[in-house]
C-alpha positions, -999 to 999 in steps of 0.1 A, spaced: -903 349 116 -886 355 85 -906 353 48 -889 339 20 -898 341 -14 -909 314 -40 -886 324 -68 -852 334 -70 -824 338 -98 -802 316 -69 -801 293 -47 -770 281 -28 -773 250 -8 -755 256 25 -742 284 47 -705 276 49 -681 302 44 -679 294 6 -714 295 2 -717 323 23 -688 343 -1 -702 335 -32 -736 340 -19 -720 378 -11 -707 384 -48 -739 372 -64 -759 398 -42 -734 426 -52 -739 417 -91 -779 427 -84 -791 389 -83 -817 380 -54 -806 348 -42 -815 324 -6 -794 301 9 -807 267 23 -788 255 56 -801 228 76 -781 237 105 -798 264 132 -765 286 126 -748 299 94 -711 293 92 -699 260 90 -666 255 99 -666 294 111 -682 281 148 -674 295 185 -696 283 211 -702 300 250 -694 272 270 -729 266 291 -713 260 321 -689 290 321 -708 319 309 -690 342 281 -660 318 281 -659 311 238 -645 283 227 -634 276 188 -651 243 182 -639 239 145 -614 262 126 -592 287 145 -563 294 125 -569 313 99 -539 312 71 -535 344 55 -573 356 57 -566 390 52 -548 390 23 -572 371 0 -592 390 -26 -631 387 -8 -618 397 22 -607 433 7 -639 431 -21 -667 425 4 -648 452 30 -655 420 60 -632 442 83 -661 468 84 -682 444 88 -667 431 122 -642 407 108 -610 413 122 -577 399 123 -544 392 146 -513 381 133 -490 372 160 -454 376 155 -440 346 169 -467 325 145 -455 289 156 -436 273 179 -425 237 179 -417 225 217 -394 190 218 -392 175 254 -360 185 262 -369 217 262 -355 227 226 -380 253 205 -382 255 169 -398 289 161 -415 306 128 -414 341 128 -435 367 107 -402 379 103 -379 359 82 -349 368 92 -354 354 128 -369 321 117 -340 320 99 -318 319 134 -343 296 145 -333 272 121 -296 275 124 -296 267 163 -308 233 147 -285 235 117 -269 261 95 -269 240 67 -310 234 68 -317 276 76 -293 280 41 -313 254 26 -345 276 38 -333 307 22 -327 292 -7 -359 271 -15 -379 305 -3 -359 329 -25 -364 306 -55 -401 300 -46 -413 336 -40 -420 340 -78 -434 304 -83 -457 314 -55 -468 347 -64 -470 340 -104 -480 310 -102 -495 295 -71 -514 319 -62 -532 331 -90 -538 296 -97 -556 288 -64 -577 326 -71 -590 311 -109 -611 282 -117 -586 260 -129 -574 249 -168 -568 210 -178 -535 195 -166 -522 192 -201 -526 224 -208 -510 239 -175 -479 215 -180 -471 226 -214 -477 268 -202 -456 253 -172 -425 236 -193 -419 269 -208 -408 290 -178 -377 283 -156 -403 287 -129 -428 265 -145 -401 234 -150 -389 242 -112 -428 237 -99 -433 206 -119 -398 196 -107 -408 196 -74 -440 180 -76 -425 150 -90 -415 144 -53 -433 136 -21 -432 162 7 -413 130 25 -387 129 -3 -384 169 -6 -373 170 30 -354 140 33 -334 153 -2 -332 190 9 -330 193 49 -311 169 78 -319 176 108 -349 153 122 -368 184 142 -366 205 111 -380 175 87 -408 174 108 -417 203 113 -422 208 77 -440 176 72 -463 184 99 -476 216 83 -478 191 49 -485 162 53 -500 157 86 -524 189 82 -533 183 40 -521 157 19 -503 121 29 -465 128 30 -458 95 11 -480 109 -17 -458 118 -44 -471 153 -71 -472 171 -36 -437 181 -26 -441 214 -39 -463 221 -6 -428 226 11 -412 254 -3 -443 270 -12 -451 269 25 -414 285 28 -425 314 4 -459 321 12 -462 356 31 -496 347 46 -494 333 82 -518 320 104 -540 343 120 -570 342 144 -604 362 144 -614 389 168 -639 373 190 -639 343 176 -641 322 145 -678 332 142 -672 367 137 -664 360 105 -691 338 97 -712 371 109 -695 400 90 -701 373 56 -736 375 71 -739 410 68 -731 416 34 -749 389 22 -783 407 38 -770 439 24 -765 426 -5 -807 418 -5 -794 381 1 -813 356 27 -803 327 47 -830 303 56 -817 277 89 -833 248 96 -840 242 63 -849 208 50 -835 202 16 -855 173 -1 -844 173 -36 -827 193 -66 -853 197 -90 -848 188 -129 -864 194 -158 -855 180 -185 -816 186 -182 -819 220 -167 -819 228 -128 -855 244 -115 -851 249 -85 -853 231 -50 -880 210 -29 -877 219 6 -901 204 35 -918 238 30 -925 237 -7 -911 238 -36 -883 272 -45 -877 280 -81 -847 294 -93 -826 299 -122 -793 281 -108 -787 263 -79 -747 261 -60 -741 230 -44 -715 236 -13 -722 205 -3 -699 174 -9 -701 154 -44 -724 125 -26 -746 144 -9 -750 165 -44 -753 135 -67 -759 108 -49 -787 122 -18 -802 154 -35 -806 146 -73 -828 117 -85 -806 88 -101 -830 89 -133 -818 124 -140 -778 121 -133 -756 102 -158 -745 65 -146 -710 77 -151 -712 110 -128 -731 89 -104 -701 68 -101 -675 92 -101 -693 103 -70 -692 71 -59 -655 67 -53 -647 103 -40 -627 101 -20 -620 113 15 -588 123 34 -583 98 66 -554 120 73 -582 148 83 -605 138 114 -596 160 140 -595 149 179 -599 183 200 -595 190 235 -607 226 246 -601 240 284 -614 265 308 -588 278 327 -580 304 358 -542 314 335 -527 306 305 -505 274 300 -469 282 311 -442 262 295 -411 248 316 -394 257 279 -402 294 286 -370 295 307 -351 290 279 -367 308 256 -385 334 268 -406 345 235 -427 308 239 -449 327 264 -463 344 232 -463 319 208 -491 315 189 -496 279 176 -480 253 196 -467 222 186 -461 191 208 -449 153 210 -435 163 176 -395 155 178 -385 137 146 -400 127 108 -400 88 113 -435 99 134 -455 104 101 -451 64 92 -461 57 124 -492 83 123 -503 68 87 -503 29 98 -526 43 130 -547 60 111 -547 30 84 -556 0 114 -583 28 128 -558 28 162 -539 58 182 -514 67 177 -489 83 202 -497 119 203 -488 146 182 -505 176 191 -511 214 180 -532 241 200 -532 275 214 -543 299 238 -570 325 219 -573 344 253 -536 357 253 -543 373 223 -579 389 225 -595 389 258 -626 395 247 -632 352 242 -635 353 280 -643 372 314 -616 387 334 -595 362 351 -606 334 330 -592 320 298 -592 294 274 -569 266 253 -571 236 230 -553 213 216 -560 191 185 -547 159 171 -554 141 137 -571 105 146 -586 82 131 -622 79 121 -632 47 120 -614 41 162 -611 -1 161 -633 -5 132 -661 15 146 -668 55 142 -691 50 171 -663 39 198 -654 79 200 -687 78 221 -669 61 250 -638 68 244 -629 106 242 -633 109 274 -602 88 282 -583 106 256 -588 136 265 -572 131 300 -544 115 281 -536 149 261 -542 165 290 -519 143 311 -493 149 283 -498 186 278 -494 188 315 -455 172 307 -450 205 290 -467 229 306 -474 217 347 -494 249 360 -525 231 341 -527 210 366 -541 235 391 -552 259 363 -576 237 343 -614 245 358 -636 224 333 -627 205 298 -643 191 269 -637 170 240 -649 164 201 -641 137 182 -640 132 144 -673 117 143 -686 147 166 -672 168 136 -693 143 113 -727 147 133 -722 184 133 -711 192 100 -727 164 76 -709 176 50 -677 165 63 -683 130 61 -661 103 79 -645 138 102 -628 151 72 -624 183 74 -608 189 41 -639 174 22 -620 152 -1 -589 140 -2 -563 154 -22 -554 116 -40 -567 95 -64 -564 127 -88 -587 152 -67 -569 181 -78 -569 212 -96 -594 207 -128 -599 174 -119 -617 185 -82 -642 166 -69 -639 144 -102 -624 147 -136 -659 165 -159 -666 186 -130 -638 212 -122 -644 239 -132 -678 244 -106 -704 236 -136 -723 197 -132 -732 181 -160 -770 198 -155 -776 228 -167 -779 256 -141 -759 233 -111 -726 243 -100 -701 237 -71 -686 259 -47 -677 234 -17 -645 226 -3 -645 197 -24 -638 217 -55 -607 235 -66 -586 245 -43 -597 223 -15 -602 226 23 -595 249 48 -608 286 55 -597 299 22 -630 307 5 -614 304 -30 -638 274 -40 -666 296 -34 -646 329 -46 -640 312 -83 -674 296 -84 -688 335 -83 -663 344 -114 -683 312 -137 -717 318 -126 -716 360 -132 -691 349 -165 -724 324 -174 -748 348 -168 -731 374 -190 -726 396 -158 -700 423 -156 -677 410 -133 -653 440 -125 -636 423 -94 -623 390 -110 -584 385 -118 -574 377 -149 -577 341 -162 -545 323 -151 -544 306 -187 -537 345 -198 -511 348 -169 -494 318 -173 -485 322 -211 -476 357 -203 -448 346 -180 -437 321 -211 -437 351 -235 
């Protein structure tokens, strides 16, 4: 059993990816720091389970696709390849399938999406070209180094922004709603969707207007999705190894009682095992469970107590999954036609047309289902190692709501029935499940909540990305840029800047303002995107 100090320059309150990454950085800058997770596993969202009735068949029980992992800047700093964190990018990266047997297909390679597209419509694939080629700037200058900083005030980044052709073209386009961007810039109803789905569906509502810049940013972004040698949890384990070697230590099962204040300064942390001083303490947790669960109301200003309040979350975000066992991989009737589907990666069904997404919102809205929109792959085609020889393994997942009639709690007794209905419909597509499928399981948005606490109401995202959560305003206007109002608590959760997903960035940027607080050298951090935005004005 493992002995843990009683003092600590650090301590970071859960073992997500985020609070795994800045956890890393921290170690590297010499500072002895332990992590408190009150889960039995590190990892979060960064989970693949052996399936106890199948042994060394893995299943991905949260996050599998991985956008762009190894191009961010900790996955090169903290060398996570060496550390058993590898990736595969395949080159037929998504694959729309409508029921008549029609395939809409992104490429790694450009150029053949770009044919894609024009078997749809030659007037859209121009229209693809162009909002890439003019986005590729916006993307690299702007968008990215944005999301790779803590963020600056809104003010300030509209007047840097205002001065650039590039900067007037982003604000431009975030005037819109990812509905109205592709209803102004693309016709045909396959193509509309498609770029919705990977908006609005999967991140922000599509009716929400300040997001349309999602779309061509999607168009221009060079990072793909990509999927993690042996499973999602081998990443979870390299960020494990370098936090260790870094002199860094994870307690599980560890029950956090309460951030301790004196005064107005952070102490330290009261677990069911004592009390843990420290000179900081990193929340990664959400902004209720921070403010609301964890820090006495006495010592937390009224107003930040009800900011934390009305966080809110994304409804768009609880996930449905459905995972199989199977003797071969799904085998689409579409495959005769198009021949490459057999190695598609992501795959896309019961998606044919952009009127869906109203429909999708009012289900999700009334707390009904909605007729099935689906997204899934088959890990096994691509690294064999996720199962024995002759075996293999497939999911699908579906955004549902929560709250099913009212009542979080009817998932209990109903997911089985749905998952024979995504079954039944994935079977439309792809009939040699039918003898194929061995064993299935299901987990429903508030399995997600029961595992992942953190994600409350099965959001995934941790906050939606409305009622101004964004940017330096993320969880709540006072507290985006990962300090609290307390001295010596900060933020690195998906809840802050720049939101959900496996990115890492939130925990990433949190690193560059504890080290910068500290007085730490901090050779690894980019340059402030304040400098780099009036730079591209000058």
């Amino acid at each position: 059993m493992a002995t843990y100090l009683t003092e600590y320059d650090g301590i970071i309150l859960g073992a997500g990816h985020n609070g795994l990454i800045l956890q890393a950085y921290l170690g590297l800058a010499g500072l002895k720091t332990i992590c408190l997770e009150q889960r039995h596993v590190a990892g979060g969202g960064l989970a693949t389970e052996e399936d106890p009735r199948h042994p060394r068949v893995l299943h991905n029980t949260h996050s599998f696709f991985h956008r762009g992992i190894t191009q961010m800047p900790w996955y090169r700093d903290l060398d996570l390849a060496n550390h058993g964190a590898n990736y595969l990018q395949p080159d037929l990266n998504v694959a729309v399938v409508r029921r008549d047997g029609e395939v809409l297909e992104w490429w790694n390679d450009f150029e053949k999406t770009f044919a894609s597209f024009s078997r749809f419509s030659h007037r859209d694939a121009r229209a693809l070209r162009d909002w890439r080629e003019r986005f590729v700037p916006i993307v690299e200058k702007i968008l990215i180094p944005e999301s790779r900083s803590p963020p600056i005030p809104p003010e300030r980044r509209t007047s840097l922004l205002e001065k650039t052709a590039e900067g007037r073209l982003l604000l431009e386009t975030s005037e819109l709603s990812p509905f109205e961007f592709v209803h102004r810039y693309f016709e045909h109803p396959l193509i509309q969707a498609g770029l919705l789905f990977f908006n609005g569906l999967r991140e922000v509502d599509p009716c929400c207007k300040g997001f349309g810049y999602h779309i061509p940013a999607l168009l221009a972004a060079s990072g793909k999705a990509q999927m993690c040698v042996g499973g999602s949890a081998s990443l979870a384990h390299a960020l494990n190894s370098v936090v260790y070697e870094s002199g860094g230590g994870i307690q599980l099962n560890a029950r956090i009682r309460q951030i301790v204040v004196e005064g107005e300064t952070v102490v330290g942390v009261e677990t069911g095992d004592g009390f843990i001083r420290a000179r900081f303490v990193v929340s990664s947790l959400n902004p209720q469970q921070t403010f609301l669960e964890l820090l006495d109301e006495r010592v937390v200003d009224s107003d930040w107590r009800e900011k934390a309040k009305r966080f809110k979350f994304n409804i768009l975000a609880p996930l449905f999954a459905l995972y199989l066992t199977l003797r071969e991989p799904p085998h689409y009737t579409a495959t005769e036609k198009y021949p490459n589907l057999r190695n598609a990666f992501m795959v896309i069904l019961g998606l044919e047309n952009s009127n869906q997404f109203a429909q999708i919102l009012e289900h999700h809205a009334t707390g009904s289902v909605p007729p099935t929109v689906m997204w899934g792959s088959c890990p096994t085609s691509f690294d064999p190692s996720q199962a024995p020889e002759g075996k293999h393994t497939a999911f699908m997942w579906e955004k549902l709501p929560y709250r099913l009639n009212g009542d979080s709690n009817n998932w209990d007794s109903y997911k089985e029935t749905h998952g024979r209905r995504m079954l039944s419909l994935w079977q439309e597509y792809a009939p040699n499940l039918e003898s194929s499928v061995t064993d299935w399981f299901t987990r429903s948005p508030l399995d997600t909540e029961r595992t992942l606490p953190n994600m409350k109401f099965g959001d995934l995202l941790v906050g939606a990305f409305t009622n101004g959560q964004v940017g330096y305003n993320r969880p709540f206007a006072g507290a985006g840029h990962y300090r609290a109002r307390l001295k010596g608590l900060y933020l690195c959760g998906s809840s802050s800047h720049p939101g959900g997903n496996i990115t890492g960035l939130p925990g990433y940027n949190c690193a560059q303002v504890v080290l910068a607080d500290l007085g730490l050298p901090i050779p690894w951090a980019p340059r402030s995107v304040e400098q780099l935005l009036s730079e591209l004005g000058g």
